[in-house]
MILUMKE-293433 format. One record per residue: x, y, z of N, C-alpha, C in turn; residue in one letter. Coordinates in steps of 0.001 Angstrom, whole numbers. Example, Ala and Ser with C-alpha at 12.3 -4.5 7.8 and 13.67 -1.06 7.14 Angstrom:
{node {13190 -5690 7800} {12300 -4500 7800} {13200 -3300 7800} 'A'} {node {12850 -2250 7080} {13670 -1060 7140} {12900 30 7870} 'S'} 
END
This chain:
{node {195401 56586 123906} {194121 56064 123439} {193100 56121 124583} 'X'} {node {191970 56915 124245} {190745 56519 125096} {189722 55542 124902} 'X'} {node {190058 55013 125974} {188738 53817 125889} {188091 53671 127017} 'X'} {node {186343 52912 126537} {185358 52771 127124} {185603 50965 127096} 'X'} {node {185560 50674 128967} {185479 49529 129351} {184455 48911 129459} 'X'} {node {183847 48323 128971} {182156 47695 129882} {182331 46556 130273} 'X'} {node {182106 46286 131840} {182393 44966 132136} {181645 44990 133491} 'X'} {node {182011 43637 134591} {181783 43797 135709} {182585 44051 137008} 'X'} {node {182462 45626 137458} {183375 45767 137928} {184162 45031 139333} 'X'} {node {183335 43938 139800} {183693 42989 141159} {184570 42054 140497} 'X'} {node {184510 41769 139147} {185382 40822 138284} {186481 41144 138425} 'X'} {node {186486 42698 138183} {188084 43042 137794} {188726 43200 138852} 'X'} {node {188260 43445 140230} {188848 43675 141686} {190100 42737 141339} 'X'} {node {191287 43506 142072} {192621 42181 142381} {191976 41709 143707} 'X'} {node {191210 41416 144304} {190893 40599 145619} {189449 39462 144672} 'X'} {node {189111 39826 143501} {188218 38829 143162} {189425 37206 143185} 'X'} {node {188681 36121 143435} {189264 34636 143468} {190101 34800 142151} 'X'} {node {189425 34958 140665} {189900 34353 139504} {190293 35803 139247} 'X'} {node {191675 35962 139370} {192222 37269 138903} {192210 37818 137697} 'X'} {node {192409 36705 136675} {192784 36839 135207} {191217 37186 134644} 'X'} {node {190617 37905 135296} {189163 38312 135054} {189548 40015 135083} 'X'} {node {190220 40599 135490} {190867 41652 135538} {192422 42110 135094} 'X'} {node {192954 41269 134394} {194385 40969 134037} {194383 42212 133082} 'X'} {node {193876 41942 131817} {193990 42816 130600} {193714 43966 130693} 'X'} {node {192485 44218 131340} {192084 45632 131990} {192993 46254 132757} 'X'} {node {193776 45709 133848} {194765 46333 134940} {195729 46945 133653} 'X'} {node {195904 46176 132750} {197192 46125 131969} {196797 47631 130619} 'X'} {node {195889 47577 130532} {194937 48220 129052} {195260 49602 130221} 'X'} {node {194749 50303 131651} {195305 50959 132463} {196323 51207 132512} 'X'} {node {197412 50933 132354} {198971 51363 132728} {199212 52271 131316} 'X'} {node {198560 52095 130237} {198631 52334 128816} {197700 53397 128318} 'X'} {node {196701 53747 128855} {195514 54158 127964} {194621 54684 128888} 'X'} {node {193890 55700 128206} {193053 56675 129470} {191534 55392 129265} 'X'} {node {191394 54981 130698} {190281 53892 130543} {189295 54477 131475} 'X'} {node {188107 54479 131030} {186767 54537 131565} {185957 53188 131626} 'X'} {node {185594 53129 132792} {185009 51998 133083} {183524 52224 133062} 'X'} {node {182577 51269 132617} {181331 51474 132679} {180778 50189 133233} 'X'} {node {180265 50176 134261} {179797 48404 135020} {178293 48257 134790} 'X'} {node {177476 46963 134537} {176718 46783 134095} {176315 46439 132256} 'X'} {node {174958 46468 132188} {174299 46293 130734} {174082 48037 130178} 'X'} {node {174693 48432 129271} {174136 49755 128744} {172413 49803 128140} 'X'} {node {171955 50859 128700} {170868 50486 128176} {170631 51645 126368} 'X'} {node {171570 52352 126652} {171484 53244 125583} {173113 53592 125152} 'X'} {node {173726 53429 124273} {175184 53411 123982} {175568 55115 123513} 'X'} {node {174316 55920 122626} {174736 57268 122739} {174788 57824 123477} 'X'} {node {174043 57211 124442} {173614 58806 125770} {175250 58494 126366} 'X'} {node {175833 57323 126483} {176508 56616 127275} {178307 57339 126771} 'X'} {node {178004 57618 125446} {179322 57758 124620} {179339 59197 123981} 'X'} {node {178409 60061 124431} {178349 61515 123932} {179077 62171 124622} 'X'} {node {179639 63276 123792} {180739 64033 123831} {182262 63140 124956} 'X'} {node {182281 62005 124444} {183711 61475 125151} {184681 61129 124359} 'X'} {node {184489 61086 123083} {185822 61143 122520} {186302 59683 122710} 'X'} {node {185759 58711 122573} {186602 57196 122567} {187128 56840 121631} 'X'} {node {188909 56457 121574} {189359 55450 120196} {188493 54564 120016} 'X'} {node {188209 53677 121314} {187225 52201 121163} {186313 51898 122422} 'X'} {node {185718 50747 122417} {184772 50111 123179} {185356 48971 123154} 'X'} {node {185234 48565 124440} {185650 47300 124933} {184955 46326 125695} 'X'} {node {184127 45532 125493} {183205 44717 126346} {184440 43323 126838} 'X'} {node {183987 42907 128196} {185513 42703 128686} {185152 41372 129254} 'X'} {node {185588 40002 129546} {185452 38984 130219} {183764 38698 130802} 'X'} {node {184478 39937 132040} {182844 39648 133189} {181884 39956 132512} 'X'} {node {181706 40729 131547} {180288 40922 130522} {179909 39695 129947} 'X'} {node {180565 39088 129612} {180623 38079 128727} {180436 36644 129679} 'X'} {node {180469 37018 131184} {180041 35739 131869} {178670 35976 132602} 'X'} {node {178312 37082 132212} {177087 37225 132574} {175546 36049 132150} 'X'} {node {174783 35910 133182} {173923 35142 132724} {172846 35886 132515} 'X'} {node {172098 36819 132461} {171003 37972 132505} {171348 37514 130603} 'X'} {node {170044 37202 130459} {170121 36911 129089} {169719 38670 128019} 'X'} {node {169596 39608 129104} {169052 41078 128552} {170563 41518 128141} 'X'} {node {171530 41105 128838} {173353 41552 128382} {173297 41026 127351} 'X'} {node {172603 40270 126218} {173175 40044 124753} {172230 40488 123692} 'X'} {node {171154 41473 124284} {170264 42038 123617} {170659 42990 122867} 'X'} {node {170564 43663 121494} {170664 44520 121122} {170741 45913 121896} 'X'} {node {172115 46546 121810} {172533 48171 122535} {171617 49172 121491} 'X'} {node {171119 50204 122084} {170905 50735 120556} {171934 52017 120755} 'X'} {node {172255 51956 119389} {173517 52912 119486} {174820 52541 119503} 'X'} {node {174710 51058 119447} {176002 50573 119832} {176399 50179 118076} 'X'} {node {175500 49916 117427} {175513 49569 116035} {176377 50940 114865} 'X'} {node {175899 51701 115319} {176138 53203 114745} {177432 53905 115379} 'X'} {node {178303 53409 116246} {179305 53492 116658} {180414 53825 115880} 'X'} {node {180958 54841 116001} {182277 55546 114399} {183426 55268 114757} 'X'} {node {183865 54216 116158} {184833 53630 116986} {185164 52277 117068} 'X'} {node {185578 51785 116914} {185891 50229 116704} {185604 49499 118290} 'X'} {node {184722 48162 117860} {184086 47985 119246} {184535 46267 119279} 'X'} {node {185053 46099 120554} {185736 44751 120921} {185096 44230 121460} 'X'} {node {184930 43089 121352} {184079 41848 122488} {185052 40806 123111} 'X'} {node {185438 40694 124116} {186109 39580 124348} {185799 38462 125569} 'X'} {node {185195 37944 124778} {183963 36423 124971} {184624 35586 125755} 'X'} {node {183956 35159 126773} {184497 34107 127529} {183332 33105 127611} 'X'} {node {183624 31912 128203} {182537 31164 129221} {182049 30484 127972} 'X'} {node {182531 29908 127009} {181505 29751 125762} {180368 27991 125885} 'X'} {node {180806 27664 126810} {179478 27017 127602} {178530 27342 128192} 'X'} {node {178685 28830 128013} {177368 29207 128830} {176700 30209 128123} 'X'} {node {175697 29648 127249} {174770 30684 126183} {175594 31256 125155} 'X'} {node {176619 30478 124659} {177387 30805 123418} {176792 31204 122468} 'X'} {node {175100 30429 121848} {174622 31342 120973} {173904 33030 121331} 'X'} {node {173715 33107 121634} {173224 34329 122464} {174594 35575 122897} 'X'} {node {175601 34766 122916} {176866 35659 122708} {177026 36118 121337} 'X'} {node {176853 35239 120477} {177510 35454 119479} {176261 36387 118039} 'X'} {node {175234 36151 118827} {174256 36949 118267} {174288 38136 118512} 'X'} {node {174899 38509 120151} {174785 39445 120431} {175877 40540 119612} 'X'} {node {177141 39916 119691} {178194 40479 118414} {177577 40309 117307} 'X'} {node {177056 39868 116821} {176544 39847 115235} {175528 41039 115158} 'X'} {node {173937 41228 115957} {173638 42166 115875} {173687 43887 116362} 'X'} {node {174906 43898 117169} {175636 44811 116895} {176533 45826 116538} 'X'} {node {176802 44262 115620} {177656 45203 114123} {179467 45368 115028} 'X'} {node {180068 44667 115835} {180796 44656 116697} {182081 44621 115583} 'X'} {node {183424 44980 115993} {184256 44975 114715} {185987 44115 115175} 'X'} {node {185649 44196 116090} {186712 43057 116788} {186433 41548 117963} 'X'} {node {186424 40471 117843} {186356 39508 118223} {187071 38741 118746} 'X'} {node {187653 39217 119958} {188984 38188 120897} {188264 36753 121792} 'X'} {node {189410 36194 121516} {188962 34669 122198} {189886 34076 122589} 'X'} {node {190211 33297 123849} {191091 32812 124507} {191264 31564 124209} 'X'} {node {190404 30851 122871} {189670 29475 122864} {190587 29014 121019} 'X'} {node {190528 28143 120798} {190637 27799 119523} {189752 28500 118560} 'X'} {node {188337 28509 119172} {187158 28510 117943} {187363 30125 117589} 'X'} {node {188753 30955 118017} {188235 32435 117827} {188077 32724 115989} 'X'} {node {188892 32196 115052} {189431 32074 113928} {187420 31767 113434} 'X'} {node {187413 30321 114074} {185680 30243 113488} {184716 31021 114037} 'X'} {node {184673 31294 114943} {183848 32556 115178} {183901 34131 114650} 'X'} {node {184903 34309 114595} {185315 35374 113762} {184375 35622 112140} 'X'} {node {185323 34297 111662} {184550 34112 110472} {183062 34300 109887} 'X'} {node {182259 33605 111334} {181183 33212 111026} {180446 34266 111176} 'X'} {node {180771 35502 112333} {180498 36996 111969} {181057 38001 110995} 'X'} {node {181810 37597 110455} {182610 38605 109212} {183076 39168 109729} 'X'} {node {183992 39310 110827} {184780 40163 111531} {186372 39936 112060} 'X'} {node {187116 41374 112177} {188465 40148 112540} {188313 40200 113771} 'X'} {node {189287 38727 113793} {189455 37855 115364} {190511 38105 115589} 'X'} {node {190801 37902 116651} {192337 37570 117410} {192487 36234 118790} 'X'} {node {193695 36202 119022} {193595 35233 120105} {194383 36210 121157} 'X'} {node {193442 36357 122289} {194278 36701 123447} {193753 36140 124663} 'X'} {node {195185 35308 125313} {195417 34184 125658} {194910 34953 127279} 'X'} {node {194702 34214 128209} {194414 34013 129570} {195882 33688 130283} 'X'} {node {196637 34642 130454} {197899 34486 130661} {198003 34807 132223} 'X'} {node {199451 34789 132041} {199848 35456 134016} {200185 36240 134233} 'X'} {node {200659 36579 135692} {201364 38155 136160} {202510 37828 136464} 'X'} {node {204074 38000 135502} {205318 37208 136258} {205756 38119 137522} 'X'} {node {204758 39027 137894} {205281 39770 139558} {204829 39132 140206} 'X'} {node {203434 38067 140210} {202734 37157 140761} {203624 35705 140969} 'X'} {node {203415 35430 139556} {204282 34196 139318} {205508 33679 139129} 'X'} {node {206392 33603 139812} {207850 33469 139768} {208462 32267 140349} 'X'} {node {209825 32150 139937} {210384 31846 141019} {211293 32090 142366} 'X'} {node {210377 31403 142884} {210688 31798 144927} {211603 31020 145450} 'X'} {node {212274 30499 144528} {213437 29879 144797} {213116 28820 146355} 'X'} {node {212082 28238 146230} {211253 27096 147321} {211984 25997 147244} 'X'} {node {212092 24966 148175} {212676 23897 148235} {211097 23176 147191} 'X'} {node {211768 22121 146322} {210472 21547 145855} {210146 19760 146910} 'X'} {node {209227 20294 147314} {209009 19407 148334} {207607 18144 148213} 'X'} {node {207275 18814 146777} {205994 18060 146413} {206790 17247 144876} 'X'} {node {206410 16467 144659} {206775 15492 143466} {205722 15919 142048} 'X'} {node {204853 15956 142584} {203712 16402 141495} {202842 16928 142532} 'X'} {node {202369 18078 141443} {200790 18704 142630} {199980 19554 141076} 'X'} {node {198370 19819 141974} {197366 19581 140759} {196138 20969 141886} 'X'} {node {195642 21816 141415} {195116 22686 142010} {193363 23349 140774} 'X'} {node {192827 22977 141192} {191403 22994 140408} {190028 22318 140351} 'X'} {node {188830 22123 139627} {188030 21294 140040} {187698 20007 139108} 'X'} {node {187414 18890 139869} {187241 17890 138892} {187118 17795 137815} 'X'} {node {186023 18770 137070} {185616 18544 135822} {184843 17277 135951} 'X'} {node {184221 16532 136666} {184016 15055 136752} {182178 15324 136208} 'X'} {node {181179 14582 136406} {179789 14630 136503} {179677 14746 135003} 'X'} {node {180130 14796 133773} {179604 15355 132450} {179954 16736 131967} 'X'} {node {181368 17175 132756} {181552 19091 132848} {181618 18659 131263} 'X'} {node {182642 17918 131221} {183739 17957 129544} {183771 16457 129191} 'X'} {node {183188 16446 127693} {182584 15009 127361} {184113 14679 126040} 'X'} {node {184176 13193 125559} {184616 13123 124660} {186289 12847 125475} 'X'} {node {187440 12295 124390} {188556 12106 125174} {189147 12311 126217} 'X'} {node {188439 13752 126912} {189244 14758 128215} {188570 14500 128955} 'X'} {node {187175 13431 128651} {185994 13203 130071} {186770 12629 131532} 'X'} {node {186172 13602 132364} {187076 12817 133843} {188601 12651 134018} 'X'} {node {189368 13208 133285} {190668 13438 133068} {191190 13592 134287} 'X'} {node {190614 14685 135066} {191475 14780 135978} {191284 13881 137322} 'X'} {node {190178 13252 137067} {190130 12005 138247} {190421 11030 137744} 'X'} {node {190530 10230 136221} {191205 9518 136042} {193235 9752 136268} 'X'} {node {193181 11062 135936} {194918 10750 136541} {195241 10371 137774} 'X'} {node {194395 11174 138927} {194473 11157 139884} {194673 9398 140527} 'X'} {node {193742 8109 139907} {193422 7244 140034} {194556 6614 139786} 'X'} {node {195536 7324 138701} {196996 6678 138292} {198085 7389 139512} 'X'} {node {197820 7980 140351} {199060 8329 140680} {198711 8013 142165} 'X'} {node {197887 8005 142969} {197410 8055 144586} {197913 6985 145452} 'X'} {node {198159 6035 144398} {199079 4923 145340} {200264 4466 145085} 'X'} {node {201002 5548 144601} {202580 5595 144217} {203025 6323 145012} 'X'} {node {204432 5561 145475} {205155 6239 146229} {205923 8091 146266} 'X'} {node {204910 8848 145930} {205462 10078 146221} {204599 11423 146463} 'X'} {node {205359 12148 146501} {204756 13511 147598} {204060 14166 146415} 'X'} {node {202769 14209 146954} {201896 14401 145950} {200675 15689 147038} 'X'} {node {200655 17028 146330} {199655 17999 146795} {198816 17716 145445} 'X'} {node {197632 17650 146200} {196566 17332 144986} {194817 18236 145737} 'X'} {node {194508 19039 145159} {193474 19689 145796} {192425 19874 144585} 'X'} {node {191242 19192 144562} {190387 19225 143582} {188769 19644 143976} 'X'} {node {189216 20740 145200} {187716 21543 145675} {186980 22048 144491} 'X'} {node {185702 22258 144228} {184909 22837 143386} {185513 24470 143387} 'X'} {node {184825 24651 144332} {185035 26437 144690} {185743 27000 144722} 'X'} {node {186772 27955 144297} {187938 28604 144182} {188563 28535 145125} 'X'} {node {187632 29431 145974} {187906 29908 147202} {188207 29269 148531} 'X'} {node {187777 27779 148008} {188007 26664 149142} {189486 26080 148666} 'X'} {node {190211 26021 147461} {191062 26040 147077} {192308 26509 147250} 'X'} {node {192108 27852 147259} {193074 29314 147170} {192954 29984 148690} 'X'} {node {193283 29588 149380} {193016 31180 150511} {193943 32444 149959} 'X'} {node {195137 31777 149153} {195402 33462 148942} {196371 33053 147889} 'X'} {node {196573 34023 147121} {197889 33952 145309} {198920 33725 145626} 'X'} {node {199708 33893 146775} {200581 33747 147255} {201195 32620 147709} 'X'} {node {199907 31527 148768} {200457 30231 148896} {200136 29495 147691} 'X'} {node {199121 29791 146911} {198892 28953 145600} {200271 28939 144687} 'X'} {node {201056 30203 144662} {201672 30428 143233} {202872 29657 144721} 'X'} {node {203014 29961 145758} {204060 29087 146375} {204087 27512 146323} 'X'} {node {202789 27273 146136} {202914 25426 146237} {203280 25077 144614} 'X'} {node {202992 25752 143817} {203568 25205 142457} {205212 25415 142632} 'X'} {node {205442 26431 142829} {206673 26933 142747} {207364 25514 144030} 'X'} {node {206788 25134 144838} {207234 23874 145434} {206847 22471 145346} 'X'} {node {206524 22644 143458} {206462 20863 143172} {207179 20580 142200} 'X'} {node {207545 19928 141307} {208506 19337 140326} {207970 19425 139279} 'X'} {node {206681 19096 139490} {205602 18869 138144} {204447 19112 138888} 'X'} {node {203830 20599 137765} {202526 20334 137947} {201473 20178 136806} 'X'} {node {199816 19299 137303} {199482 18874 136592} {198371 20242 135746} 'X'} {node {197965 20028 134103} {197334 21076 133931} {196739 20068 132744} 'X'} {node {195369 20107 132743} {194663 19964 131205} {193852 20849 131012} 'X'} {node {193135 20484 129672} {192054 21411 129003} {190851 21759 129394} 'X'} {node {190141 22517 129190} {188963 22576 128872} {187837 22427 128552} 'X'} {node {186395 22518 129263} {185589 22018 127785} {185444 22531 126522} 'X'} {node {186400 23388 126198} {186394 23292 124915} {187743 23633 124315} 'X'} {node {188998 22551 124933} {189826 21995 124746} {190595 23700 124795} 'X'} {node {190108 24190 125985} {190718 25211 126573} {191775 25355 127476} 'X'} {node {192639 26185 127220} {194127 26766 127894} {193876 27385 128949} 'X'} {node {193950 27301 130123} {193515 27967 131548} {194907 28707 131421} 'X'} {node {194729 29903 132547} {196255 30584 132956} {196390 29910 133898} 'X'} {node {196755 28838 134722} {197058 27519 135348} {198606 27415 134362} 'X'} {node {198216 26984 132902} {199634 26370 132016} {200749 27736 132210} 'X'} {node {200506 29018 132165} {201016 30150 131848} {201426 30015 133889} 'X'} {node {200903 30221 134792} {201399 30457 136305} {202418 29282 136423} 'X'} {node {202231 27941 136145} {203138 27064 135703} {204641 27321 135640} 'X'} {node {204359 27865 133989} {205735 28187 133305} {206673 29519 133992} 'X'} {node {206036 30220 134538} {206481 31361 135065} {206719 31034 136466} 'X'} {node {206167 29762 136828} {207096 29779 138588} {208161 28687 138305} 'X'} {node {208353 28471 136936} {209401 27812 136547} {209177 26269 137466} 'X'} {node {208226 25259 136692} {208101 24456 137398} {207691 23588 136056} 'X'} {node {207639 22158 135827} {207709 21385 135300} {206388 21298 134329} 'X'} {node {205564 22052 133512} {204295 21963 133002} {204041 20341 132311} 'X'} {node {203040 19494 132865} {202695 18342 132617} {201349 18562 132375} 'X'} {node {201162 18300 131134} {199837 18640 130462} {199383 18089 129271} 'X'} {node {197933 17542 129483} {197508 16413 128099} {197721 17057 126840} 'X'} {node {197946 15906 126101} {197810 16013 124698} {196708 17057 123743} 'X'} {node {197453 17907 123175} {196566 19182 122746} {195979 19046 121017} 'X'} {node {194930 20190 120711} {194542 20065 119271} {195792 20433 118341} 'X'} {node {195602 20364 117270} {196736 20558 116390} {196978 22039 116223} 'X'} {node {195598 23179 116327} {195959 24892 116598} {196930 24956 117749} 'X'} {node {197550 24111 118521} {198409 24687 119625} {199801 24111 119432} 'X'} {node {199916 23398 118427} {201515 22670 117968} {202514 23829 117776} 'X'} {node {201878 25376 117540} {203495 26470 117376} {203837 26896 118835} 'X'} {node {202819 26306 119647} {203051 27243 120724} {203431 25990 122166} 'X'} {node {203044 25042 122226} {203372 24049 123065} {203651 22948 122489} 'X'} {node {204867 22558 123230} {205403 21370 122308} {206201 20530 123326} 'X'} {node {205560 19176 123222} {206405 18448 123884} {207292 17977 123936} 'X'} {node {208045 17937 125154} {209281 18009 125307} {210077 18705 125194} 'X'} {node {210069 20270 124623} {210339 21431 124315} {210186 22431 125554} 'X'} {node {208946 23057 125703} {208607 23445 126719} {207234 23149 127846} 'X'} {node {206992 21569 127381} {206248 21173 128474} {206542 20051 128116} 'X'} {node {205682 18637 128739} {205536 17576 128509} {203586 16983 128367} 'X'} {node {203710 16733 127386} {202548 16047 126868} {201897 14476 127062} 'X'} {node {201014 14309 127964} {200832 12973 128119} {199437 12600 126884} 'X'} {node {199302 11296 126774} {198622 11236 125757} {196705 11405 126167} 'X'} {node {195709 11560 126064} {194325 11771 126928} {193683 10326 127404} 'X'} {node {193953 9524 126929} {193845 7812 127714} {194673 7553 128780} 'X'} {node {195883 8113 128801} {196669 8703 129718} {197227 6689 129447} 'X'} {node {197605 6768 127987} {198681 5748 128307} {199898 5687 128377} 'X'} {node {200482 7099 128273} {201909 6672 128849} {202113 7540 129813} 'X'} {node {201118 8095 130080} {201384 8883 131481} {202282 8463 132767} 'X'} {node {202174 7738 132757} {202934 6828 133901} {204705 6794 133459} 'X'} {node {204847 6220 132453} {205702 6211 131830} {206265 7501 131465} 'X'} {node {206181 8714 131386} {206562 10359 131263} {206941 10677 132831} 'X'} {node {205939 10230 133106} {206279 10726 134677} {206983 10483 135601} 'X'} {node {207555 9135 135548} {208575 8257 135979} {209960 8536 135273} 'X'} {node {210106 8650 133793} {211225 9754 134058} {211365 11066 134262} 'X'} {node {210726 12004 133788} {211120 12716 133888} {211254 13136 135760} 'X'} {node {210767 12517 136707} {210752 12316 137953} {212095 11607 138237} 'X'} {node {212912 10996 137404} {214598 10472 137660} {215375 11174 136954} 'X'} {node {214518 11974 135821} {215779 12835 134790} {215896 14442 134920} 'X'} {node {216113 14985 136492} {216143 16464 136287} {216398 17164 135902} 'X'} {node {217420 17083 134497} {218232 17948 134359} {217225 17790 133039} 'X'} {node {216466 16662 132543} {215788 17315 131135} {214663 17981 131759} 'X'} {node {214413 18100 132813} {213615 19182 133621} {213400 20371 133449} 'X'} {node {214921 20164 133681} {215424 21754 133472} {215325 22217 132538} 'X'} {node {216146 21878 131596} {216238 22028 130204} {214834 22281 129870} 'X'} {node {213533 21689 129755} {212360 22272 129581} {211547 23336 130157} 'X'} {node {212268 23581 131928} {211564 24159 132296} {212092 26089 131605} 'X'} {node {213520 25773 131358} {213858 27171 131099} {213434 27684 129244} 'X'} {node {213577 26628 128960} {212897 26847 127412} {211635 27305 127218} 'X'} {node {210678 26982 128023} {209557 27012 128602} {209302 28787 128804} 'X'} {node {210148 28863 129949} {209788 30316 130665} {210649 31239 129884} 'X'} {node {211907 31221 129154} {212213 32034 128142} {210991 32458 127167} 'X'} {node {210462 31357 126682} {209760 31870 125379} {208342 32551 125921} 'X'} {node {207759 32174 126830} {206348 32916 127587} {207217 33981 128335} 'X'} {node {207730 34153 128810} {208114 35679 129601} {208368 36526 128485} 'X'} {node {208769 36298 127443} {209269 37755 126055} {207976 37550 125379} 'X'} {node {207330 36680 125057} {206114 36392 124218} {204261 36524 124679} 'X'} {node {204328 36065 125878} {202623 35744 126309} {202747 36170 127956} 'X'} {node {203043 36968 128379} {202360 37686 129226} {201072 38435 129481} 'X'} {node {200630 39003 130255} {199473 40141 130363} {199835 41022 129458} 'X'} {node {201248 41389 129868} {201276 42970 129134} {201590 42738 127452} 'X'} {node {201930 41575 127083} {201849 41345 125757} {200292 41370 124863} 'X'} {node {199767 40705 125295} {198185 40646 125273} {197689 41896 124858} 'X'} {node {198495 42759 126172} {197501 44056 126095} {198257 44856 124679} 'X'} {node {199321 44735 124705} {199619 44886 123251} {199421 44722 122113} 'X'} {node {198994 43234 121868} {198807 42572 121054} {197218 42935 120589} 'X'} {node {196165 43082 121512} {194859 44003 121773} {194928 45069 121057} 'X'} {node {195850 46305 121666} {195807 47734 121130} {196000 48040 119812} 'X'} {node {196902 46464 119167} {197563 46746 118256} {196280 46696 116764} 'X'} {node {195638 45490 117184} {194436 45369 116561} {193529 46641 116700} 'X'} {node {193071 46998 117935} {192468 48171 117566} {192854 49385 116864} 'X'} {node {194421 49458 116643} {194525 50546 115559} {194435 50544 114228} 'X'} {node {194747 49322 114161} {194415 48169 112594} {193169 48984 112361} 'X'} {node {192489 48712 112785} {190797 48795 112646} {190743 49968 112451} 'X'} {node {191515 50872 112950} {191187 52255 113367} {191680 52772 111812} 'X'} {node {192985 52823 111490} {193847 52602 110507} {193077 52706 109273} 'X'} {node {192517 51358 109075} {191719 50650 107575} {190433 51765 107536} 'X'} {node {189805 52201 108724} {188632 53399 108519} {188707 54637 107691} 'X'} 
END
């Protein structure tokens, strides 16, 4: 399959901070003759003559763009005889203006990493899919580390008004429950990635050396690849209480543990399962069985292609 990428190409770098900005793409590569195109097109025929594309793919970093001219009508992009993907991120940031922008270009596939992909979909007449913000298990493993941290937590507050409603301040209210209990606790809640992370390596090593680590949602009761690097360094996923679209796929006590978002029994989850290792275990491998055969990158990218032939198919 040939395909046309449009995205930003500093996103997709493996040396950019947030890798999983380039995940699907690295992966859509190993598979498929990919052309990359960086930037806003300003003309989609001149752009797509004589190349022969199965599809079009507008990719993450497009979609986090703030240049409000990236959701303007392509011309040419409408008249397209190729099935054309959008896969929307950031939906706090000029969501309507995204979604106009798929609507008036007649776009024919709609991926979303988010719950709302099913309603968004809809609300353009188009099919959706969910493809998840997953990990790299060559990245994420286990390193067989002494676990030397009790719980540890790697991300930014969310605090000031990020995420309103039950999940408000979540992660500084846990923090507030655990800071003066007796145990080994890595807890790093820098804004900036990069003040965070110096490199994938000690990050995916300090999970891989805690017992439990901590992970919640979103503002819009969003799944970070945080839950997915988790499960794949085979480490204890402790993570709030989710919407009811995520009950086939995370389940507590199964393959994570669920605290409630008032965080009233948080304390109480954490205290055993911090004396009961072996139901640890038992979750942690249930856990990484079912995401290593199921929700990887390279599943995704499957799960992607597979839709675009659908499309291709029904033409």
């Amino acid at each position: 399959m040939k395909i046309l990428y449009i995205d930003n190409g500093y996103r997709l770098s493996e040396n950019y901070t947030y890798r999983y900005y380039g995940d699907l793409y690295r992966e859509i590569c190993k598979l498929c003759d990919v052309e990359l195109f960086q930037g806003i097109p300003s003309n989609m025929e001149d752009l797509i003559k004589g190349k022969n594309y199965d599809c079009i793919i507008f990719g993450l970093g497009y979609f986090s763009e703030r240049n409000p001219r990236a959701y303007e009508e392509i011309p040419g992009l409408k008249e397209c005889k190729v099935p054309v993907v959008c896969n929307i991120h950031k939906q706090l940031i000029m969501l309507k203006e995204k979604l106009y922008f798929c609507k008036i270009n007649n776009i024919d596939l709609f991926a979303d990493a988010h719950i709302t992909y099913k309603k968004w979909g809809s609300l353009l007449g188009v099919a959706s899919t969910r493809i998840w913000l997953s990990a790299d298990p060559e990245i994420f493993y286990d390193r067989k580390k002494e676990k030397i941290y009790d719980i540890g937590f790697s991300g930014a507050s969310h605090g000031d008004g990020k995420i309103t409603g039950e999940t408000a301040d979540l992660r500084d209210r846990i923090y507030e429950k655990i800071k003066d209990k007796d145990l080994k606790i890595f807890w790093n809640r820098q804004t900036r990635a990069e003040h965070r992370i110096s490199s994938l390596e000690e990050y995916a090593s300090l999970i891989n050396q805690s017992k439990i680590w901590i992970a919640t949602t979103g503002p819009y009761l969003d799944v970070s690849p945080r839950y997915f690097e988790v499960i794949l360094s085979k480490t204890l996923l402790f993570c709030n209480k989710m919407p009811k679209e995520y009950e086939d796929m995370f389940i507590d006590g199964v393959n994570c543990v669920m605290y409630e978002n008032d965080l009233s029994d948080f304390e109480e989850k954490l205290d055993f399962y911090l004396t009961n290792p072996d139901k640890c275990d038992t979750i942690i491998e249930n856990a990484y069985n079912t995401f290593v055969n199921n929700y990887t990158n390279k599943h995704m990218c499957m799960k992607l292609l597979n839709e675009i032939k659908k499309i291709k198919k029904d033409r």
